[in-house]
C-alpha positions in Angstrom: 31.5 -3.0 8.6 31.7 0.8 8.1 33.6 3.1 11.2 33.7 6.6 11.3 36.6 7.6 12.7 36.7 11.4 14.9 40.4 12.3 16.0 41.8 15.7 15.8 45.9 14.5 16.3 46.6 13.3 12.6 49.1 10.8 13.9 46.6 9.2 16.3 44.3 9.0 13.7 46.5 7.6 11.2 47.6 5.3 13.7 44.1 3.9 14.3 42.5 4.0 10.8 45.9 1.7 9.7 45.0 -0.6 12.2 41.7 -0.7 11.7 41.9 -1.2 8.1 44.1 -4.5 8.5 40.6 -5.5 10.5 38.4 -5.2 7.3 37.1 -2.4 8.5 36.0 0.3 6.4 37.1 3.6 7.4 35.7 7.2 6.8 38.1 9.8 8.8 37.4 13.0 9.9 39.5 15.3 12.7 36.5 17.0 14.6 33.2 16.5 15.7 31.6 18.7 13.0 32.5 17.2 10.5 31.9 13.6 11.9 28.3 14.7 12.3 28.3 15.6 8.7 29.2 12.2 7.7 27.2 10.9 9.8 24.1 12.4 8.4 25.2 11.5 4.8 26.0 7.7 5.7 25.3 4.8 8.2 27.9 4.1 10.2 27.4 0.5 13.0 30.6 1.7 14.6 31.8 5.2 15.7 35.1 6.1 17.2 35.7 9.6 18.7 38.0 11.4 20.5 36.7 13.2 23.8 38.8 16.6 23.2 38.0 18.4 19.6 37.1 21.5 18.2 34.4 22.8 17.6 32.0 19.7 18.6 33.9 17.6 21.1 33.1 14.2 21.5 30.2 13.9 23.9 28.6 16.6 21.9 28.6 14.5 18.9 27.3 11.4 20.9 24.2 13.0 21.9 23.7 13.8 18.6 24.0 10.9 17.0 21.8 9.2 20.3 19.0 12.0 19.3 18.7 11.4 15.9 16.4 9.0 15.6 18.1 6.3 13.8 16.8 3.2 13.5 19.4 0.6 13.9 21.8 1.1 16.6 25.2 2.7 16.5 27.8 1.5 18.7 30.1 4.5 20.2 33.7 3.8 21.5 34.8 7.0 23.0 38.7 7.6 23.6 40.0 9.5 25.9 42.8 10.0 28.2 40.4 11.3 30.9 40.4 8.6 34.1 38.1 10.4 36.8 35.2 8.1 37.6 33.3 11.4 37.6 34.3 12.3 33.5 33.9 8.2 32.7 30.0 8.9 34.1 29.7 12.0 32.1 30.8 10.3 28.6 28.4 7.0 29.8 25.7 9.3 30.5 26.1 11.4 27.3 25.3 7.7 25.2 29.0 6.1 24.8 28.8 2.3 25.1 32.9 1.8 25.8 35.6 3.8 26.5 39.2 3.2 25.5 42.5 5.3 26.9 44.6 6.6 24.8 47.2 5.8 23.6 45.2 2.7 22.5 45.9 -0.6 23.2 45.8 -2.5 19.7 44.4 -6.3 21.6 42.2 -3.5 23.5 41.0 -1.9 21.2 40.5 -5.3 18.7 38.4 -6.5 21.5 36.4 -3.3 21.6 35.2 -3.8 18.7 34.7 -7.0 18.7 31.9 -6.5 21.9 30.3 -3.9 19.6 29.9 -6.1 16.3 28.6 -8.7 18.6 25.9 -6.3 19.9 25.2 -4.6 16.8 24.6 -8.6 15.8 22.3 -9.2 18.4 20.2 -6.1 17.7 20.3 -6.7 13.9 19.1 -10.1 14.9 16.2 -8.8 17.3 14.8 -6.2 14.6 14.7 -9.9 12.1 12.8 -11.7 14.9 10.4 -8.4 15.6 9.4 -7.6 12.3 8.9 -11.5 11.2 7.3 -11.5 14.8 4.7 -8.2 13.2 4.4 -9.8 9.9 3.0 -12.8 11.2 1.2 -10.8 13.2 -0.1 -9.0 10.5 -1.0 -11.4 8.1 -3.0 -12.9 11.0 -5.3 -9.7 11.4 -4.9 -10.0 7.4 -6.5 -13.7 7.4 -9.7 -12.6 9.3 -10.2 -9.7 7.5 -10.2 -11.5 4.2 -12.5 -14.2 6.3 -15.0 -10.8 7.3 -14.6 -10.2 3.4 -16.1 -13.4 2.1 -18.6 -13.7 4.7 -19.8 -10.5 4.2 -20.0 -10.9 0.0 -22.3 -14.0 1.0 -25.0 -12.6 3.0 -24.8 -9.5 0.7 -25.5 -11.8 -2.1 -28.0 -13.4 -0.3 -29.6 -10.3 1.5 -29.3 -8.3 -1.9 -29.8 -10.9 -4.8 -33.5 -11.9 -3.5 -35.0 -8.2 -3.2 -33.2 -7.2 -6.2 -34.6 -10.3 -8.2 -37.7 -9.3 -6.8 -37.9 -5.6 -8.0 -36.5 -7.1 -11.3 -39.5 -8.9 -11.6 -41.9 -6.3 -10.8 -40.1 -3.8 -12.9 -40.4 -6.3 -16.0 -44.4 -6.9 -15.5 -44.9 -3.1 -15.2 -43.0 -2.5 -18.7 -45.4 -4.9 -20.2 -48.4 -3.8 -18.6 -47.9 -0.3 -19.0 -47.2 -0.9 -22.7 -50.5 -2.0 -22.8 -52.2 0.7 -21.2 -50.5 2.5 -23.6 -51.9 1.0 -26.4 -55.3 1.2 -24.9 -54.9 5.2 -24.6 -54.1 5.0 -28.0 -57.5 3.9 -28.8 -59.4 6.0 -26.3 -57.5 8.9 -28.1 -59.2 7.4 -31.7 -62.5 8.2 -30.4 -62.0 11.5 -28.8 -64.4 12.8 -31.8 -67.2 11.1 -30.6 -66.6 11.6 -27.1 -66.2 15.8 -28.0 -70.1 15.6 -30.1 -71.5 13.3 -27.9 -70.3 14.9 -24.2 -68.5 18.1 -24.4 -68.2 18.6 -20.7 -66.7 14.5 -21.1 -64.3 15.8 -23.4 -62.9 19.2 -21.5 -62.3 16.7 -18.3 -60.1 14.3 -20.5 -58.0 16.9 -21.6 -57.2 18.5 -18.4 -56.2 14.9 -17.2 -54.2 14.3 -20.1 -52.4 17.8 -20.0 -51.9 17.1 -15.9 -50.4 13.7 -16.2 -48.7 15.0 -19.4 -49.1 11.8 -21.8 -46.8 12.9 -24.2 -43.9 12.9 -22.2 -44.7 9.8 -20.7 -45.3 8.1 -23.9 -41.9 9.2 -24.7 -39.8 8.4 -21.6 -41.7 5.3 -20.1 -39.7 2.8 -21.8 -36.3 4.4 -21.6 -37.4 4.7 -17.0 -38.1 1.1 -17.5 -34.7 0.3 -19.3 -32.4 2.4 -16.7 -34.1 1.0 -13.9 -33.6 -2.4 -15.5 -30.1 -1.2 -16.0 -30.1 -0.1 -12.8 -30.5 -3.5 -10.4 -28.1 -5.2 -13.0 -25.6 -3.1 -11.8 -26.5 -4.4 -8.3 -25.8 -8.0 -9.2 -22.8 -6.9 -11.1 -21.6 -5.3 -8.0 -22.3 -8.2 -6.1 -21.1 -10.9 -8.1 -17.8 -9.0 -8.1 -17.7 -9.0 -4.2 -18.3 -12.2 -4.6 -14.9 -13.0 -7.2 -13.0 -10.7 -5.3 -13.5 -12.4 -2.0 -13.2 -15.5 -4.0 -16.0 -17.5 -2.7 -17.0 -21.4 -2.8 -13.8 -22.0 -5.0 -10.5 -23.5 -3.6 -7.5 -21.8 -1.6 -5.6 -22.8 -3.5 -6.4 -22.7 -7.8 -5.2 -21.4 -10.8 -6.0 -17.6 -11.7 -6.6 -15.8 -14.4 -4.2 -12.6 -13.5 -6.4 -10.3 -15.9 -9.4 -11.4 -14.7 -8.3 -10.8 -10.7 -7.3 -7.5 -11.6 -10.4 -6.6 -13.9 -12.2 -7.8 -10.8 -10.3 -5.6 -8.2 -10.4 -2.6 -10.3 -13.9 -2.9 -10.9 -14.2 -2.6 -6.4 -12.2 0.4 -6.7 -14.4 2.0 -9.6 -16.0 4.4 -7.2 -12.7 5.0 -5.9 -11.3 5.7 -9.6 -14.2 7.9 -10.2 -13.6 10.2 -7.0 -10.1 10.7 -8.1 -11.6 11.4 -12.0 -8.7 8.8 -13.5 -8.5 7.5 -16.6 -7.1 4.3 -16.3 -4.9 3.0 -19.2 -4.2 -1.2 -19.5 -1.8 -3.2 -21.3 -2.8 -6.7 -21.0 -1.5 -10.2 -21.7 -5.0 -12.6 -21.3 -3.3 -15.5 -21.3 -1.0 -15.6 -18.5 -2.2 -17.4 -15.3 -0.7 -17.9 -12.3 -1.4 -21.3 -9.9 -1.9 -19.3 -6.1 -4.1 -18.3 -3.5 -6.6 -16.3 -5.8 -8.4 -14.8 -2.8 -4.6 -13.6 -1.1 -3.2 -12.5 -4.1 -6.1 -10.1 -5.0 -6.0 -8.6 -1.9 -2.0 -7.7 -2.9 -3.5 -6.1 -6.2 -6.3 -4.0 -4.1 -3.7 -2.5 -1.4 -1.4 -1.7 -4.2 -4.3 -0.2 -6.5 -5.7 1.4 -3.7 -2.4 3.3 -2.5 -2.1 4.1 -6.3 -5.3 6.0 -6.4 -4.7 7.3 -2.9 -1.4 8.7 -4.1 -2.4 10.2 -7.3 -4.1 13.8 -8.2 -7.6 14.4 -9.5 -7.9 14.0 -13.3 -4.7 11.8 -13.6 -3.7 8.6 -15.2 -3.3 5.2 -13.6 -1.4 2.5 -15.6 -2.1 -1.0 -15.3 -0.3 -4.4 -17.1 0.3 -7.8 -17.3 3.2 -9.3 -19.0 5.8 -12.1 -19.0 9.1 -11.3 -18.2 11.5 -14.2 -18.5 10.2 -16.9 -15.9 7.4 -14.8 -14.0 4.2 -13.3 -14.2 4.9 -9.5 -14.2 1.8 -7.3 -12.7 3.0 -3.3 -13.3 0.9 -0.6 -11.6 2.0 3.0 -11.9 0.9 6.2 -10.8 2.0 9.6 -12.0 1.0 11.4 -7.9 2.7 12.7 -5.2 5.9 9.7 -5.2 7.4 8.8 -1.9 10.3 10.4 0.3 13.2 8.6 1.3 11.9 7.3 4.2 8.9 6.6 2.9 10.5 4.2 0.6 13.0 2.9 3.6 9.8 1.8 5.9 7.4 0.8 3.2 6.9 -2.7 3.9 6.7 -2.4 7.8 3.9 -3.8 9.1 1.7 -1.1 11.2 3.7 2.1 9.1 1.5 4.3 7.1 1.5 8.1 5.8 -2.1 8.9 6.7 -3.6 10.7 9.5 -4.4 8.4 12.8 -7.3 6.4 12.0 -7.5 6.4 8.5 -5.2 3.1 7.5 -3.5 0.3 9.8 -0.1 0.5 7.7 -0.7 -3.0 7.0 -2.0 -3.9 3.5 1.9 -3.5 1.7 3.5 -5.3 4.9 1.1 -8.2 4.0 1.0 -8.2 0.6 5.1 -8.6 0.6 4.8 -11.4 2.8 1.6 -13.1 0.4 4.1 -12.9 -2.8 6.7 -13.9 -0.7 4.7 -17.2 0.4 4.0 -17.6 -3.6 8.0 -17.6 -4.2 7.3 -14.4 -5.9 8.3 -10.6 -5.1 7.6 -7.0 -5.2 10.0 -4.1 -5.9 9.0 -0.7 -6.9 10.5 2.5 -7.9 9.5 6.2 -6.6 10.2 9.7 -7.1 8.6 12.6 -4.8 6.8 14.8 -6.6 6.2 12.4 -9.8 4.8 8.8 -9.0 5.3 5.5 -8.3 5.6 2.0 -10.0 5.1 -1.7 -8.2 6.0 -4.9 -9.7 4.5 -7.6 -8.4 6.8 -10.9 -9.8 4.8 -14.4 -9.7 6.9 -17.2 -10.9 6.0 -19.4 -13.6 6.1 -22.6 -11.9 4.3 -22.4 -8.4 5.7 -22.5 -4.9 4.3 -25.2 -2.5 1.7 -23.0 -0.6 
C-alpha cells in the first residue's frame, strides 16, 4: 500500500519511513505540506501521514485539500502531532484527519494505526465492489426491458408498416402497367392527328393545348423512372424494417450462434442515418467466417453503443473503421474512430453505469456500463485505447469456445 509521508524534522521522518518500510509499505517522502500536495496530485496515495507543524502548508491545510479534491476512493489521514489540547485534537478532526498519533511515535501505536486505516480503506474498497455490481445489475435490468421495448416495437412496426407498404406496392405496380398502356394508346391517337387536323381543326388546336399543359414528352420520359424510385422507395421500407427486425433479433432463440459480420452489417445499417449526419465514410476489414455462439440480440446491442459513441465522438466528413478478425482463441470486433478521444477521467469512469459526457437528458451513461457486463457474461472482454484530440479504438474479445450463458 502506498503512504505519503509529510514531516519537516529529517530524523523523524527517517525514523518513520524506516519503519514503515519494514511494514511493506511503500513510501513517498516529502518535508512540507507543499510539496505533499504535489505528490499527491501526481499519485494515489490510501494512506497519508503528516506532521501538524510545517512550512509553508502545515498539516491541516493539506488535509482539507486532499478532503476537497474530489477523489474517489478514500484516503486515510493519520495526523501527528505533539499538540494534546482537546480544543487543537477537535480542530485537526474537524479539518478531515481520521487518527491522530503523538509524537514521538509509538512503533506498536503507530503499527496499529495503520492497521485501523487498511481495514477501513478495505471496507470502502469493498463497498464501491458491492455498489457498482449493485448499479450494473441495475443497469442491465433497465437494459433488459429496453431490448424487450426494442423487439416489441420492430413487431408491430413490421406488422403496422409491412401491410400498407405491401399495399402501395401493389398499387404502384398496376399503375406502371396501366399507365404503359395508356401510353401506347396515346401513341396511336398521336398516328392520327392528321386526320383529326383536316377533318376538325378546332378538334386539333384543343389537343395540343392539352398535350402542351400536361407536357407528354416529359412524362413519356420520366414515368417509368417515378414508377421505379417509388418502387425503390417502399423496398427501402421493408429493408428498414426487416433490419429492426434482425437487430432486435426476433422469433429466433436467446441463445444461438451468430454470424459477427452479419450483426454488425445489421447494426451499422440502424445507424446509417446516423453515419450520414456525421458525412463518414466508413471503411471495413472483414473475416465472414467467424461466428460466435451468444446472445445475438445482447451482443448487438454492445456493437450499437459502441458504434454509436463512435459516430458521436467523431467530426463531420471523417472515417470510421470497422473489423472482424481472429486473434489467437477469440473473436476480435475492432471499432475505431479518428474524433475528439477521451480525457483521463473520461477513460477512468468509462464503464460506470449512469456516467456519460453529454448534456443532461441526452444519454443515461448506461449503454458501455452494460455492454462490459454482456461480454463479461459471454466470458469475453472489452479494452480500448484513447487519446484526446485524436480518437478512440474498442475491442470487443469473444472467446472461441462459449461460456455457459
Amino acid at each position: 500500500m502506498k503512504v505519503l509521508l509529510a514531516e519537516d524534522s529529517l530524523t523523524m521522518r527517517r525514523l518513520l519511513s524506516s519503519q514503515l518500510q519494514r511494514w511493506d509499505y511503500e513510501i513517498t517522502e516529502v518535508e512540507d505540506g507543499a510539496q505533499a500536495w504535489e505528490k499527491f496530485q501526481e499519485n494515489h496515495f490510501s494512506l497519508v501521514l503528516t506532521d501538524w507543524m510545517m512550512p509553508e502548508v502545515d498539516g491541516l491545510e493539506l488535509i482539507r485539500r486532499i478532503r476537497e479534491s474530489g477523489h474517489t476512493e478514500y484516503v486515510y489521514i493519520v495526523l501527528l502531532t505533539s499538540k494534546s489540547e482537546n480544543e487543537d485534537l477537535v480542530e485537526a478532526m474537524d479539518a478531515g484527519a481520521d487518527d491522530f498519533l503523538a509524537k514521538p511515535c509509538n512503533p506498536k501505536e503507530l503499527r496499529v494505526r495503520l492497521r485501523a486505516g487498511e481495514r477501513i480503506i478495505e471496507l470502502e474498497h469493498t463497498l464501491i465492489q458491492q455498489n457498482h455490481q449493485l448499479m450494473e445489475a441495475q443497469a442491465a435490468l433497465v437494459q433488459s426491458e429496453k431490448l424487450a421495448g426494442v423487439g416489441q416495437l420492430a413487431a408491430g412496426m413490421a406488422h403496422e408498416i409491412n401491410n400498407p407498404v405491401a399495399f402501395v406496392s401493389n398499387n404502384l405496380a398496376v399503375l406502371q402497367r396501366d399507365v404503359q398502356l395508356l401510353i401506347k394508346l396515346l401513341d396511336q391517337y398521336e398516328e392520327c392527328q392528321p386526320v383529326v387536323e383536316r377533318e376538325d381543326e378546332h378538334l386539333a388546336d384543343c389537343l395540343r393545348k392539352i398535350e402542351s399543359e400536361c407536357d407528354l414528352p416529359w412524362l413519356r420520359e420520366n414515368l417509368p423512372q417515378l414508377f421505379r424510385s417509388s418502387l425503390d422507395g417502399l423496398t427501402r421500407v421493408r429493408e428498414i424494417v426487416g433490419n429492426l427486425r434482425d437487430f432486435a433479433h426476433l422469433d429466433q432463440a436467446v441463445t444461438d450462434e451468430m454470424n459477427v459480420v452479419a450483426a454488425l452489417e445489421s447494426t451499422l445499417e440502424v445507424l446509417a442515418p446516423d453515419l450520414d449526419a456525421r458525412q463518414l465514410t466508413l471503411r471495413t476489414a472483414f473475416d465472414d467466417s467467424l461466428s460466435s455462439h451468444c446472445q445475438p440480440a445482447s451482443l448487438k446491442q454492445v456493437f450499437h453503443a459502441i458504434l454509436l459513441n463512435a459516430v458521436q465522438a467523431s467530426e463531420t466528413n471523417g472515417i470510421l473503421e470497422v473489423s472482424v478478425s481472429r486473434n489467437e482463441s477469440s473473436v476480435c470486433v475492432d471499432i475505431t474512430d479518428h474524433g475528439c478521444g477521451m480525457d483521463e477521467t473520461t477513460q477512468r469512469r468509462l464503464f460506470e453505469p449512469f456516467y456519460t459526457t453529454r448534456p443532461v437528458g441526452s444519454g443515461q451513461g448506461l449503454g458501455l456500463a452494460v455492454s462490459y457486463g454482456v461480454v463479461k457474461q459471454h466470458g469475453g472482454s472489452i479494452v480500448f485505447e484513447s487519446t484526446p484530440g485524436k480518437g478512440t479504438t474498442f475491442r470487443v474479445m469473444l472467446p472461441d469456445t462459449p461460456k455457459s450463458i
